[in-house]
C-alpha positions in Angstrom: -14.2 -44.9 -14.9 -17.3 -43.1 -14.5 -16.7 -39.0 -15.3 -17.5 -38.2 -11.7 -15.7 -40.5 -9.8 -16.1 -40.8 -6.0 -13.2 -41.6 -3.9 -12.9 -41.4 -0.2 -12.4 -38.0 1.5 -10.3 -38.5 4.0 -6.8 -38.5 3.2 -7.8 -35.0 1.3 -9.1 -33.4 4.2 -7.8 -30.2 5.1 -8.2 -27.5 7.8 -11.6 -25.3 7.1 -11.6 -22.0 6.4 -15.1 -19.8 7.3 -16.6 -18.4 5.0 -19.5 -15.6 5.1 -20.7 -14.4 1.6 -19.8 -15.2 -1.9 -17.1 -12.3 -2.0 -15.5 -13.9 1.2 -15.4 -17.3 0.4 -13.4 -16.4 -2.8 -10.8 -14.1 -1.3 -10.1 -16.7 1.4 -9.7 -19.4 -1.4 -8.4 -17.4 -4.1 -5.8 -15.6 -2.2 -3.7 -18.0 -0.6 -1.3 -19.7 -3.2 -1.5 -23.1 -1.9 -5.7 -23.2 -1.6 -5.4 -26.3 0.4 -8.1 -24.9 3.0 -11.5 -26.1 2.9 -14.6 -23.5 2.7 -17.1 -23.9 5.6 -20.5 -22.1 5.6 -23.4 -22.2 7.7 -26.3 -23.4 5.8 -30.1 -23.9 6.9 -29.8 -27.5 6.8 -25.9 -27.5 8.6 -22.9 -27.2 7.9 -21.2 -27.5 4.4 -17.7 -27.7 4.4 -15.9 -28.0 0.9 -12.1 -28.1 -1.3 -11.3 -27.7 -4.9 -8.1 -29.5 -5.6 -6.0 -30.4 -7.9 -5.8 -33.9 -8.8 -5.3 -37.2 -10.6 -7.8 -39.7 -12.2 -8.1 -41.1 -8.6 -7.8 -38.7 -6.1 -6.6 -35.1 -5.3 -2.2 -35.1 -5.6 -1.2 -32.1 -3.7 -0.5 -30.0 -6.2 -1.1 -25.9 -5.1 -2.6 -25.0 -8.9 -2.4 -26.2 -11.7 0.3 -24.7 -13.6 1.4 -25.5 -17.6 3.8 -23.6 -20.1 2.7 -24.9 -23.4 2.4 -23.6 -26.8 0.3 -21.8 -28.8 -2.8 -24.3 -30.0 -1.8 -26.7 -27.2 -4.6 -28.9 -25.5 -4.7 -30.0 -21.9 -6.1 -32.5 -20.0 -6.1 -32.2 -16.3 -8.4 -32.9 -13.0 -9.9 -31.3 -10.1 -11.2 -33.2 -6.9 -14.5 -31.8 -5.1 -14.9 -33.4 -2.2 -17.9 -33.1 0.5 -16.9 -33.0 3.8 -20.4 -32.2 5.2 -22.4 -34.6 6.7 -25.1 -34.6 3.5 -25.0 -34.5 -0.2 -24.4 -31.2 -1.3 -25.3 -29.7 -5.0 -22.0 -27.7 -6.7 -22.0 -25.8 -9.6 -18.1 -26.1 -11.1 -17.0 -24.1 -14.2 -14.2 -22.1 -14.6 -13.7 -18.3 -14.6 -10.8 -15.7 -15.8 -8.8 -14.1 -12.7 -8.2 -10.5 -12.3 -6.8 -8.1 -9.9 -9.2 -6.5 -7.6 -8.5 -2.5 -7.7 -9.4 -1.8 -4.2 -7.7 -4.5 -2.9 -4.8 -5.4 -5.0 -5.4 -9.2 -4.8 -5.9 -12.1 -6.9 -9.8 -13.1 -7.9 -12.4 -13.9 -9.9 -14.3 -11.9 -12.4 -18.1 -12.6 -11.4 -20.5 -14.8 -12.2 -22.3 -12.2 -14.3 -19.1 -11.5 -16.7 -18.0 -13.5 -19.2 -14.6 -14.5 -19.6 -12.7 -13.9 -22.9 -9.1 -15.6 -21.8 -8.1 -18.7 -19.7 -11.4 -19.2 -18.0 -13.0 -19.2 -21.7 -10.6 -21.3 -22.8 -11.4 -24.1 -19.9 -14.2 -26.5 -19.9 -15.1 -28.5 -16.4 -16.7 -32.1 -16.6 -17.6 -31.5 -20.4 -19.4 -28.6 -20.1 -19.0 -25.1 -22.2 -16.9 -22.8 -21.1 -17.7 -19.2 -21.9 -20.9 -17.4 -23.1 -20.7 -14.6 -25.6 -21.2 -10.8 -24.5 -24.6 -9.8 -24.3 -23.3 -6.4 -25.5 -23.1 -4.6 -22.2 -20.6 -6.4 -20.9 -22.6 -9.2 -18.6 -23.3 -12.6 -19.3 -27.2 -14.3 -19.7 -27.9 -15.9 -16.5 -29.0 -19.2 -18.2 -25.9 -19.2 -20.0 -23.9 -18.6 -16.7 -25.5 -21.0 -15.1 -25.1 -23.7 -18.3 -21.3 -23.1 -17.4 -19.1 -26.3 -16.5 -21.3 -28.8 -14.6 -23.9 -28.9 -11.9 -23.7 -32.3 -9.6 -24.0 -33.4 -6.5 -21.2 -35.2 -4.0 -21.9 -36.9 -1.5 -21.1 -36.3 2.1 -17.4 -38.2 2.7 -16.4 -38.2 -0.9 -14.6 -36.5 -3.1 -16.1 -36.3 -7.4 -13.1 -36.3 -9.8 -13.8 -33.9 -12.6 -12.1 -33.8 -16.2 -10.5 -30.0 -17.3 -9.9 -29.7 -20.6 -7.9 -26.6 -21.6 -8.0 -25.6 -25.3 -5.4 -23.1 -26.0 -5.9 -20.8 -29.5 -3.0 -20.6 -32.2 -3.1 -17.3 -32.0 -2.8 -17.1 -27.7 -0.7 -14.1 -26.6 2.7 -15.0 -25.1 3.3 -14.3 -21.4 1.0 -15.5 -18.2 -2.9 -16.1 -18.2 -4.9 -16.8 -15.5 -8.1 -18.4 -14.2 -9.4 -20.5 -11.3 -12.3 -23.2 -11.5 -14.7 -22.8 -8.5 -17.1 -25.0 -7.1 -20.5 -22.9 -5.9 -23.1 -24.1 -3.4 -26.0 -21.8 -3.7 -27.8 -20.8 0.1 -31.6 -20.3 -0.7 -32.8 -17.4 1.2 -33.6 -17.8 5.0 -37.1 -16.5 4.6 -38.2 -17.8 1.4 -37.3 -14.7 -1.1 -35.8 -14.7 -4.1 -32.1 -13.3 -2.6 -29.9 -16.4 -2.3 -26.3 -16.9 -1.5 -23.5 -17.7 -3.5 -20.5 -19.0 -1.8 -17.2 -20.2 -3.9 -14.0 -21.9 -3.1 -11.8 -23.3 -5.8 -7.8 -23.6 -7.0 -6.4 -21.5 -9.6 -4.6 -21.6 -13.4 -1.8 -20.6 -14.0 -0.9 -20.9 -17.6 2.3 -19.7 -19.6 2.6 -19.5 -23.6 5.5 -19.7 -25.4 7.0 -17.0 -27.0 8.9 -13.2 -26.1 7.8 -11.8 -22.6 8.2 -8.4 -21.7 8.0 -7.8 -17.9 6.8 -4.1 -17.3 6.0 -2.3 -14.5 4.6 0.8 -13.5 3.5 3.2 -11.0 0.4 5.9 -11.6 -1.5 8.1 -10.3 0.4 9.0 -7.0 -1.1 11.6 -5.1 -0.5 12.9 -1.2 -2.6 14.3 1.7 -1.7 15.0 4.9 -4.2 15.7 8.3 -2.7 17.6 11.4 -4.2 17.1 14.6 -5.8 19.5 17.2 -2.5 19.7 19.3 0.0 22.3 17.7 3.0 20.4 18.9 2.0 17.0 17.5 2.8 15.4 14.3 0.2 14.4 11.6 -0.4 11.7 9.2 0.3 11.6 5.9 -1.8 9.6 3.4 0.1 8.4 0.2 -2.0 6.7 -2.6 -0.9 4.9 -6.4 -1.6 2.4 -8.8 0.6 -0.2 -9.2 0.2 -1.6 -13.0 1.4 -4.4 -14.5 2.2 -3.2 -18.1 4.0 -6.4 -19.3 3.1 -10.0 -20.2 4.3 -11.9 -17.3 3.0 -12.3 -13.6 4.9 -10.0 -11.0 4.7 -9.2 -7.3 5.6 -6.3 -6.3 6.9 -4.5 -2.9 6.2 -0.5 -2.4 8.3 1.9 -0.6 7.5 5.6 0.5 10.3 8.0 1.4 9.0 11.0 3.1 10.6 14.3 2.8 10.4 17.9 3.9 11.4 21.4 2.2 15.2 21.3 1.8 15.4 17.5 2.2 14.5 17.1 5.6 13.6 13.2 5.9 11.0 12.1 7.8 11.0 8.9 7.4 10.2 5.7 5.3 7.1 3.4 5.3 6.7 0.0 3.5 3.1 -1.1 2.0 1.9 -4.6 1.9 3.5 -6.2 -1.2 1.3 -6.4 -3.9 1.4 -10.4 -4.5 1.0 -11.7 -8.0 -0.1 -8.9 -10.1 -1.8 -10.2 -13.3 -0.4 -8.8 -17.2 -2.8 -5.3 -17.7 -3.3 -5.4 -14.6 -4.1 -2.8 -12.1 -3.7 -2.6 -8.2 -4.5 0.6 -5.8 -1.8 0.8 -2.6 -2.5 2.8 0.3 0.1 3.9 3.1 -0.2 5.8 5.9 2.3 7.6 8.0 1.7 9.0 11.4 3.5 11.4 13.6 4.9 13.1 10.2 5.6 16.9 11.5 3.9 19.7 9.6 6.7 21.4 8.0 4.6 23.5 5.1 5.7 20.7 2.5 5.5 17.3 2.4 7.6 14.7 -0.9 6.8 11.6 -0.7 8.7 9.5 -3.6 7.5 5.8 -4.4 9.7 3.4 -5.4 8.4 0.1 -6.5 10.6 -3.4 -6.4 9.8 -5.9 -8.6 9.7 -9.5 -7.0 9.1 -12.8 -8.4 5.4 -13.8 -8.0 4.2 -17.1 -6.5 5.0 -20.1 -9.2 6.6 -17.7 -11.8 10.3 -19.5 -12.7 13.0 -18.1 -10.9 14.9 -17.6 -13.9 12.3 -14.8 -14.9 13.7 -12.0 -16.0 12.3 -9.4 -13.7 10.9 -5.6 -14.9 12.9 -2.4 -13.6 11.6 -0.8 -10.5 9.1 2.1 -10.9 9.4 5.1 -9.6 6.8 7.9 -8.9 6.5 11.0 -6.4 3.7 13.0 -5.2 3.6 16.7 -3.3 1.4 17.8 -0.8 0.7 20.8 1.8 1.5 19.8 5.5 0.5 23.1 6.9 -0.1 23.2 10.8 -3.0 24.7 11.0 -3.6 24.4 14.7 0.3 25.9 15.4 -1.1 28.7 13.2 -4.2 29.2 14.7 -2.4 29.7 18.1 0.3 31.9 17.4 -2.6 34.0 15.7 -4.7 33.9 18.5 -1.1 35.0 20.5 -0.8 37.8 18.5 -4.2 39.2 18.9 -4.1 38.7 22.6 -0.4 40.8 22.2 -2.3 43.4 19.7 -5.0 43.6 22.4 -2.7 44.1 25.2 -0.7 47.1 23.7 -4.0 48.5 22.2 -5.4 48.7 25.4 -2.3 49.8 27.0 -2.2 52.3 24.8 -5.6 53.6 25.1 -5.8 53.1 28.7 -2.6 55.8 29.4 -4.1 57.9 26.6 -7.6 58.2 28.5 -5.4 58.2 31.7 -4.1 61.4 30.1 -7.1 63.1 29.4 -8.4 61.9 32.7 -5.6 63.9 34.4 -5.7 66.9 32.5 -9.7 67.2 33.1 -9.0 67.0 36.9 -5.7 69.3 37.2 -7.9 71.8 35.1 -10.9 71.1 37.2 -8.9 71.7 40.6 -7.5 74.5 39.2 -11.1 76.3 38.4 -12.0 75.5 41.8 -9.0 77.0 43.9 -9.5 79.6 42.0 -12.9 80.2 43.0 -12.1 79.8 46.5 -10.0 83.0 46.6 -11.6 86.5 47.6 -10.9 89.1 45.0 -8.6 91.4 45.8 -9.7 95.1 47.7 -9.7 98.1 45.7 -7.7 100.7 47.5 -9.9 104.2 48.9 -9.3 107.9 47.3 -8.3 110.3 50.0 -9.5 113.9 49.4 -6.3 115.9 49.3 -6.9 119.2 51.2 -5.0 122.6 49.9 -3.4 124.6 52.5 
């Protein structure tokens, strides 16, 4: 059969998912495990709406990824369906591209198109085409090279092209989970003519498992703790509680993170629950985020982390799972606003008795300066005394 074959689209159709930008069009594809969704982007010519799917010779099967667990110097042979549901031909560029963990977000993605991938997405060739490019030495790939990548071609609207994977795995492949995703791109030319285009890609993930000793490990990292009263002294604050969840071992792992909140002496003030952090890659590193409100300011503030291992989307249930990590950080939760107005109390208290005190001291004074005043005038007021006459004492 012809290496891209079209087949009818519309037993493959799916509901479409919007997408914006490059960045946006990945994370809705990427992140979901079944990527059954379409992508649909306003273009200047119309809408282009688009699915990368797993799939047969014929047509795409309904598989969520495409998963193996084969051994070291294995070779696969597998299929992906593109299909078109625009109302045009549309132009896709379809290699494949080693997943990661975003930091920020703690989600499953794509390393970009300008970095070259060294593991399962350089291992993965699409339609025949290569399927890495070396290092240029500052970690980026050539753009020619990127764009050499898999294969460029163009479906037509209502169809679907079935592409060949071919997945090469080296004899000397680390045991434990690799993964990757292969992406179809439609490039948007710039709206006024520049050079600044858009890149927008959907596609379905690898999942791949070699044979050989596993070592589940996880870990918690860099915890720290902050906390932000508010202007009114009687109301609680938020506290801010931050780490790293890392994925130290050799197998895929979800993970769910707990924050216990305490106060001096073990006073608990309560427990908050992050977003689990869903399929966590091997070296892997996510950043979690939780935020507690109405925590009272009680001079100290423990919050201890606790991190529960889960099984991650496709991993075998029979998985041995890593121990839970554990983790605490410390933080100041003074109340700052309670403070300022019991000082601002006690200087209007200070004031009071200051000028209490002065006022009955010049009262004093006052007092004294008039009784001594009066005084000098009733004296004044009085004649002086007459002085008695000398009578001349005749002799007889």
């Amino acid at each position: 059969m012809p290496l891209f074959a079209p087949v009818p689209s519309s037993s493959a159709r799916t509901s479409a998912v919007r997408a914006v930008g490059a960045a946006v069009a990945l994370a809705l594809a990427l992140t979901a495990p079944a990527l059954l969704g379409a992508a649909h982007a306003q273009a200047a010519d119309g809408d282009v709406t688009w699915s990368v799917q797993p799939a047969t010779e014929s047509a795409a099967d309904g598989r969520s990824a495409l998963e193996y667990s084969v051994d070291p110097g294995s070779v696969i042979a597998d299929h992906v369906a593109v299909t078109n549901f625009s109302a045009a031909a549309v132009t896709f560029h379809v290699y494949a591209a080693d997943a990661t963990t975003d930091f920020e977000t703690a989600s499953f993605t794509l390393v970009g198109e300008d970095t070259p991938s060294t593991d399962l997405g350089g291992w993965t060739s699409v339609g025949g085409g290569p399927a890495t490019c070396a290092d240029t030495g500052d970690g980026t790939t050539d753009p020619a090279c990127a764009a050499a990548l898999g294969v460029t071609l163009t479906v037509e609207p209502g169809t679907a092209a079935i592409i060949p994977v071919n997945i090469s795995v080296p004899a000397n492949a680390t045991p434990g989970d690799h993964s990757a995703g292969i992406v179809a791109a439609y490039t948007t030319p710039s709206a006024d003519g520049g050079a600044i285009a858009v890149s927008q890609r959907v596609g379905t993930r690898i999942y791949l498992r070699v044979a050989g000793d596993t070592a589940p490990a996880l870990q918690v990292a860099g915890a720290v703790a902050s906390y932000t009263g508010g202007w009114n002294p009687f109301a609680g604050g938020t506290a801010s509680i931050g780490f790293d969840v890392q994925n130290t071992g050799n197998t895929r792992v979800s993970a769910a993170p707990v924050a216990t909140l305490t106060g001096p002496f073990g006073i608990s003030l309560g427990t908050a629950t992050a977003t689990t952090v869903e399929n966590l890659l091997p070296g892997a590193r996510g950043h979690v985020v939780v935020d507690v409100s109405d925590i009272p300011p009680l001079f100290l503030l423990i919050a201890d982390i606790a991190v529960t291992p889960q099984a991650a989307a496709g991993v075998a249930g029979s998985d041995v799972l890593p121990v839970a990590a554990e983790s605490s950080a410390t933080t100041w939760a003074v109340p700052w606003s309670l403070l300022g107005l019991l000082v601002l109390l006690a200087a209007v208290v200070v004031g009071a008795i200051w000028w209490r005190r002065t006022s009955r001291a010049r009262l004093a004074i006052a007092l004294d300066d008039y009784a001594h005043r009066v005084r000098e005038e009733t004296l004044a007021t009085i004649p002086s005394a007459a002085t008695p006459s000398t009578e001349s004492q005749v002799t007889p």
